[in-house]
N, C-alpha and C positions, 0 to 999 in steps of 0.2 A: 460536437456542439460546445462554444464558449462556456464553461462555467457561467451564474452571475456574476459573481467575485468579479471575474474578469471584465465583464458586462460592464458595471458600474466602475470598474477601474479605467477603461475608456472614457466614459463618460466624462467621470472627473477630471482626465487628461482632455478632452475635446472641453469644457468649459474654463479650466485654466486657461487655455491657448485662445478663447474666448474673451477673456477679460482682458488678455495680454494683447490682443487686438484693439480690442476699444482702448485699452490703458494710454495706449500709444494716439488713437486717433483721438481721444479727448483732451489728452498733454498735449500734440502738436500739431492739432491742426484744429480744433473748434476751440481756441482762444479766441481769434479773429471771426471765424464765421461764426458761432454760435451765437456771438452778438447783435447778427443779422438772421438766424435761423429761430433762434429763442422764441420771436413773438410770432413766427408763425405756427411753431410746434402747440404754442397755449391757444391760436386759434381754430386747431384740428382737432384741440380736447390733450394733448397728451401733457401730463405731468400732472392734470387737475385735482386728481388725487392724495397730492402729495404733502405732508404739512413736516413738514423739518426730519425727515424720514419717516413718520407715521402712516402709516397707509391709510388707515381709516377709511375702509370697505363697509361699501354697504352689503345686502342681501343680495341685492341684484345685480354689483358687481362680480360677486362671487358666485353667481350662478344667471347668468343673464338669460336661461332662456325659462326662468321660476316663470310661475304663472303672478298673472295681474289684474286686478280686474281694470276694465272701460272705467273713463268718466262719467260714463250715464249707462243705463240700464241697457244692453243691448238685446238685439232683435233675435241673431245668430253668434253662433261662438266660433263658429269653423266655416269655412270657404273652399269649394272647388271648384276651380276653376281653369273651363273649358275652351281653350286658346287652336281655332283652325287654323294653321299657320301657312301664308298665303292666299288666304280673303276668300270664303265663296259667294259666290252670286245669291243672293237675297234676290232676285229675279227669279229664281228656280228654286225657292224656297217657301219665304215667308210673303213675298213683295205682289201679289197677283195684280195683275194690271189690264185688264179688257181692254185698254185702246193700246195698247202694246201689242197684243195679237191682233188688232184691227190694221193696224201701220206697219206689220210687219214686212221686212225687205221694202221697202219704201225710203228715200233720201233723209237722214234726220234734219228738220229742221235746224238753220246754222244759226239761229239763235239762242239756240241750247249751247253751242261748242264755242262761239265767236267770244275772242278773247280768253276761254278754256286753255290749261294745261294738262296733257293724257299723260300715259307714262306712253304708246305706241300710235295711238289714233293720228291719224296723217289726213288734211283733207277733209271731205266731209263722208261721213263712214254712214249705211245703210241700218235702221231701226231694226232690233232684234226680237223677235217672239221670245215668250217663256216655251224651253224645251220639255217643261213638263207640265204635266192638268193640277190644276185646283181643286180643293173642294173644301167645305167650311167643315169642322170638327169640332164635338165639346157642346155643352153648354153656353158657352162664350161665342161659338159660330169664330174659333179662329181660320183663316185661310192658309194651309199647309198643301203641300205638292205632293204625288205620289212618287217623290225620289221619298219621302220618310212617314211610311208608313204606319211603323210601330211608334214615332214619336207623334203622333197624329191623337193616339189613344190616349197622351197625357195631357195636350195643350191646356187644360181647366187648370194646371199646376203651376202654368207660366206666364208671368207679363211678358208682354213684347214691346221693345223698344224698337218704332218704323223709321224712324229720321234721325237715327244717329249720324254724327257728321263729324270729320277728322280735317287736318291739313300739312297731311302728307301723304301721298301716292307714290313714295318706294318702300318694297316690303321693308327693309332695313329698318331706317327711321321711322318707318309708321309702328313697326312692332316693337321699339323701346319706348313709343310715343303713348304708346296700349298699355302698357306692363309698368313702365317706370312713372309718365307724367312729362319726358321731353324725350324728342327725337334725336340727342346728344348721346354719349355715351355718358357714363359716372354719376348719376342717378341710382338710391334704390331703386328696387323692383315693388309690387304692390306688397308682393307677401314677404318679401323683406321688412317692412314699413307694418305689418300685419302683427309679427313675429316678434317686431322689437316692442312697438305698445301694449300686448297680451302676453307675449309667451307662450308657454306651451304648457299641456294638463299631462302630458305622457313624460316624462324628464328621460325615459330611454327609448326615446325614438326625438328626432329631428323637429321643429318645429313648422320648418317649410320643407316639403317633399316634391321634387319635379318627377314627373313620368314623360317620358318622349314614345313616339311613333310614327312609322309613314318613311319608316329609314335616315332620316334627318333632322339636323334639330335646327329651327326656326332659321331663317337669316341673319337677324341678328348676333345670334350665335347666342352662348349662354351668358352673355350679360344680360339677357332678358327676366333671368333670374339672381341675378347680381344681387349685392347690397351696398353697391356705390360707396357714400362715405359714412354708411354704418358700419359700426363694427362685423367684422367680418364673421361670427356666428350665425350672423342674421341671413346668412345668403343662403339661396335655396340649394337643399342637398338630392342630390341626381342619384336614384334607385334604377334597377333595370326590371324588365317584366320576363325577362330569360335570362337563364344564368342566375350566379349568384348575385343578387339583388345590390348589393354595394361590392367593389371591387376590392381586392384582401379582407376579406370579412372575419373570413379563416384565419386561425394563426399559422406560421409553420411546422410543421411535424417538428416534435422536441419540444415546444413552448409551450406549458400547461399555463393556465389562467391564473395559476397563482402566482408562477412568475411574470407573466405578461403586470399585474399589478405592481407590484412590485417598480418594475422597468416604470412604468407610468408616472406612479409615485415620485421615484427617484427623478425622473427630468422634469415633472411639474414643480417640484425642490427645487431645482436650476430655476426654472421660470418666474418662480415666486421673487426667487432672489435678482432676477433680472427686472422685473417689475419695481421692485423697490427702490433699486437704484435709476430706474428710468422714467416709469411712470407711463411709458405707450400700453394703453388699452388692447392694444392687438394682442399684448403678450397674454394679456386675459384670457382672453378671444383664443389663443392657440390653447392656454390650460383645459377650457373646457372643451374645445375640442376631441382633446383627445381621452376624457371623463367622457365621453358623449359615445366617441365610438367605440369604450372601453363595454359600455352599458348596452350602442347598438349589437352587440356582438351576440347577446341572449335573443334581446324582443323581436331583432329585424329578421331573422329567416323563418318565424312564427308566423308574425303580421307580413310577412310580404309572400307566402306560400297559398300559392289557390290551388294546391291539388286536393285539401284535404274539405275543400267546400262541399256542399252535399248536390248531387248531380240534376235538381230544379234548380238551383242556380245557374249553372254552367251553363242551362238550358236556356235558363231567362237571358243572360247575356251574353249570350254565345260566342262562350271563351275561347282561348285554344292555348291549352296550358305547353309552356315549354316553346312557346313563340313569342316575338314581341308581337303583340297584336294591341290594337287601340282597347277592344273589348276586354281583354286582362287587365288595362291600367285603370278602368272605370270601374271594375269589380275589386282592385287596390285602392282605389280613392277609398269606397265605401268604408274597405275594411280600415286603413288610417286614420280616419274621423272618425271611429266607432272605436279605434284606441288611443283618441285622444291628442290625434295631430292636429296643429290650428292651421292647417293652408299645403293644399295639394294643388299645383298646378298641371294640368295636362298638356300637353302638346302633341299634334298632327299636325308633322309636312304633309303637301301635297294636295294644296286646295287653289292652285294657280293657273285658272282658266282661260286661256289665251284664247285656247283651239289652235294649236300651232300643230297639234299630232292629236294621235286618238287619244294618249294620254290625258290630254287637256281640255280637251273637246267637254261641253256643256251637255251632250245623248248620251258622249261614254266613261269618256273617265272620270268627271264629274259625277255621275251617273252611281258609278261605282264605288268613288270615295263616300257617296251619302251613305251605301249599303251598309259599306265599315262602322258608320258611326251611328245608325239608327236605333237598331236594336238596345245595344249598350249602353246608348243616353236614356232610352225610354227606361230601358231596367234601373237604370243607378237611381234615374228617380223613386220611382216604383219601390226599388226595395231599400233605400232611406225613409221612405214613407211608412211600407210596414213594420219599420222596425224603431220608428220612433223617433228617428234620424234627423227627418224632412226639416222639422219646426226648428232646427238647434242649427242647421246647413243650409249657407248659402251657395247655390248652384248660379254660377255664372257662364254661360257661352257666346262665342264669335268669334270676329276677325280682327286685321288689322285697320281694313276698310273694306269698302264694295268695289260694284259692278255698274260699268257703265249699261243704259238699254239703249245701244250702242251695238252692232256686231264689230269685233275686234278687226282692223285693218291696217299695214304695214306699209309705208311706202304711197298712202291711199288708193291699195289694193286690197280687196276680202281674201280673210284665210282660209282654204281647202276646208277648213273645220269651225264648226262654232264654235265661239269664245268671246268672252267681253275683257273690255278692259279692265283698270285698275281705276276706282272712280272713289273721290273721297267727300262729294255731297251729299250721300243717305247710303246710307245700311244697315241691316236688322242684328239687332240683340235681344237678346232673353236673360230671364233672369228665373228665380223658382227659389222655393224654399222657403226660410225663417227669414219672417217682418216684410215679406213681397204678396201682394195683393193678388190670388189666383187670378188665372180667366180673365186680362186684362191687356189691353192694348193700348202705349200712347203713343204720340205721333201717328203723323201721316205724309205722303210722298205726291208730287204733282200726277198726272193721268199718267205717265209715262216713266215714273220713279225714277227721274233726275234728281229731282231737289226735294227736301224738305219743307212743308208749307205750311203745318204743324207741329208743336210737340218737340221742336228740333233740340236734340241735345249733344255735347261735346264728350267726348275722352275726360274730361275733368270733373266734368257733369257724373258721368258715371263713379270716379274715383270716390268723391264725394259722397255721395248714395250708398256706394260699400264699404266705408267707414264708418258713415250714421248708421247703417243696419248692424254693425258691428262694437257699436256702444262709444265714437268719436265725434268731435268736434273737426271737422276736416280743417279748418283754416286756423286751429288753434294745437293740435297735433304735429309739433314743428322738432327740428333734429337741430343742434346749432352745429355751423361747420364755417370754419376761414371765415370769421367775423361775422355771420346775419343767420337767422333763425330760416330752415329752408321748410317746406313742406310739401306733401305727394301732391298736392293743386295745385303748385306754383303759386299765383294771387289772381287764379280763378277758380269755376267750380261753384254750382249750385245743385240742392240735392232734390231729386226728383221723387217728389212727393206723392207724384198720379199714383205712380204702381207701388205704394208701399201699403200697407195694412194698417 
């Protein structure tokens, strides 16, 4: 093994050849450009810091992810949030419609479609039954399917939102359209945006935490947890539910922690001094970086370990340790809000109901995907609630849009299986937790859950709402970037006041 001596004698020889790099590209070549490069650098924020070489740091530069408090009193301090990725049918869920199983296989009406954009519907496509039964649950009399059981026993916990309504029907776009506030790419993400106004209360664990499941990760890809043009701290950090939970967590054999600081130390030195002379905030952003995962290296295989939970748990939310399973990452959300992460986003592929195969199909593998996710949502409520959790978390779940009541058809031909389409004029969310109104329900959907005819809210609409629950002003919560103040609502977004407490 390298001595350090030697260690830091690279070092010093890789940032010599460093300077001697730039030495040359800022002598002879950003004379001319820089004079066209200058005002856009000060419109991305870099250099802002800098007063005739003084640095003059505030607290938050030098630790961007310190905690903060809101401009106003918030409802909740942390956020999970529960992202199906590929849209389920709110038909088979939340949406019960009696004259839906009365028209069922029957021609839709082509006043519903005419003029309509599907992502497959061809033709005029035959009206679909709900493939599962109804029944009212709760105090509140919610209407929940026997695809979800166990989440049946908590609906008095949840407002529901019936007429949500998007406008875009491809997973792609629709899912940065959910997450970030446009269907572009380079946009923060919400917990991005989450992360950078509060911070974090844990400073050796992450601020924003993604969990994935279902063997893939959204279509978007992981810009859905981006942090666009914040600084790059702010982007969500991807844990695993098997395996070791972040990738080289470990050092290598030979490198005890005291030298590992050491190493740190010495290249955040470089850093510092790279900073100074430059003034890009990313170089910030890489400093704590790697302060960040100097500190995950204790707490994270503590807080991300479920074998040592006590075996009612495991029961409650019928884990399966040493697998990725969606039910391990719900019983991780818990425990990272309980040490103090501000924003855990979950992710399930695998909710894309064509009926193209039995995968897809609305009887079975729709079926089946609810199984996955019943239990474990019911429990993460459930045991935030007993443990004091609930009032201080907000629980968010859904899609990226709906479901046509529509049977899905190609070609305008029916497919071998049930499935609907990709429909973005009404679909069901929930919400639960801290500053959300139990046992409530707004909006409502035409006889047939095409449209919205009450209550109708947007993607903005919602952004909005889990900001205010979270102690923000949404349209006054702005980022400045390449000349104009941006914000996670764009210049819409109204806060939905029905289901709040």
């Amino acid at each position: 093994m390298k001595s350090f001596n030697k260690i830091l004698s690279e070092l010093e020889h890789t940032r010599l050849e460093k300077l001697t790099r730039r030495h040359f590209l800022l002598d002879c070549v950003s004379k001319v450009g820089g004079l066209a490069l200058l005002p856009m650098l000060y419109s991305c924020n870099f250099g802002s810091k800098q007063e005739k070489g003084n640095l003059n740091l505030s607290e938050r530069d030098l630790n961007p992810l310190s905690p903060l408090p809101p401009p106003f009193i918030p409802k909740a301090k942390s956020v999970i949030y529960l992202h199906m990725a590929g849209a389920p049918s709110q038909l088979e869920l939340f949406d019960y419609k009696p004259e839906l199983v009365k028209y069922h296989n029957q021609p839709c009406p082509e006043s519903l479609i005419e003029g309509r954009k599907f992502a497959f519907i061809r033709g005029v496509p035959n009206l679909l039954g709900p493939q599962s039964n109804f029944q009212q649950h709760g105090q509140s009399g919610a209407w929940v399917s026997d695809y979800l059981p166990h989440f049946s026993k908590v609906v008095d916990e949840v407002a529901f939102l019936k007429a949500v309504h998007t406008d875009q029907f491809n997973h792609g776009p629709a899912q940065l359209f959910m997450q970030t506030g446009s269907p572009r790419l380079g946009r923060p993400s919400l917990g991005s945006w989450v992360t950078y106004g509060l911070g974090t209360e844990n400073q050796n664990l992450p601020g924003f935490v993604v969990l994935t499941s279902g063997g893939k990760t959204p279509d978007a890809g992981k810009s859905v947890w981006g942090s666009g043009f914040l600084p790059s701290v702010y982007q969500g950090v991807q844990c695993r539910s098997k395996g070791d939970p972040v990738l080289y967590l470990k050092d290598p054999e030979g490198v005890s922690r005291d030298l590992k600081r050491k190493i740190i130390s010495t290249i955040n030195t470089i850093n510092e001094e790279e900073f100074g002379r430059f003034g890009d905030p990313e170089i910030l952003a890489r400093i704590n970086q790697y302060e960040m995962a100097y500190r995950m290296q204790i707490e994270v295989p503590e807080v991300m370990n479920i074998n040592d939970e006590p075996d009612y748990i495991h029961e409650l939310y019928g884990t399966k340790p040493g697998q990725e399973a969606f039910s391990n990452n719900c019983l991780l959300a818990r425990k990272l809000v309980e040490k103090g992460v501000r924003f855990v986003q979950l992710y399930d592929w695998g909710w894309d109901s064509h009926g193209t195969d039995h995968s897809t199909a609305l009887d079975l593998g729709f079926r089946n995907k609810c199984t996955e996710i019943d239990r474990p949502i019911a429990a993460l409520i459930l045991d935030l609630k007993q443990r004091g959790l609930l009032e201080d978390t907000l629980v968010v779940w859904g899609g990226e849009f709906g479901r046509t009541p529509m049977q899905e058809n190609r070609e305008g031909k029916t497919m071998g299986f049930k499935g609907r389409d990709h429909h973005v004029d009404a679909f069901t969310m929930w919400m639960a937790g801290g500053g959300i109104q139990k046992g409530s329900t707004f909006g409502q959907t035409d006889e047939l859950g095409f449209s919205g005819v009450e209550g109708r809210v947007s993607v903005h609409d919602i952004h909005a709402t889990i900001l205010h629950i979270l102690g923000f002003d949404h349209e006054k919560f702005t980022y400045d970037f390449q000349g104009r103040p941006f914000r996670l609502t764009d210049v819409e977004g109204e806060i939905i006041k029905e289901i709040l407490a």
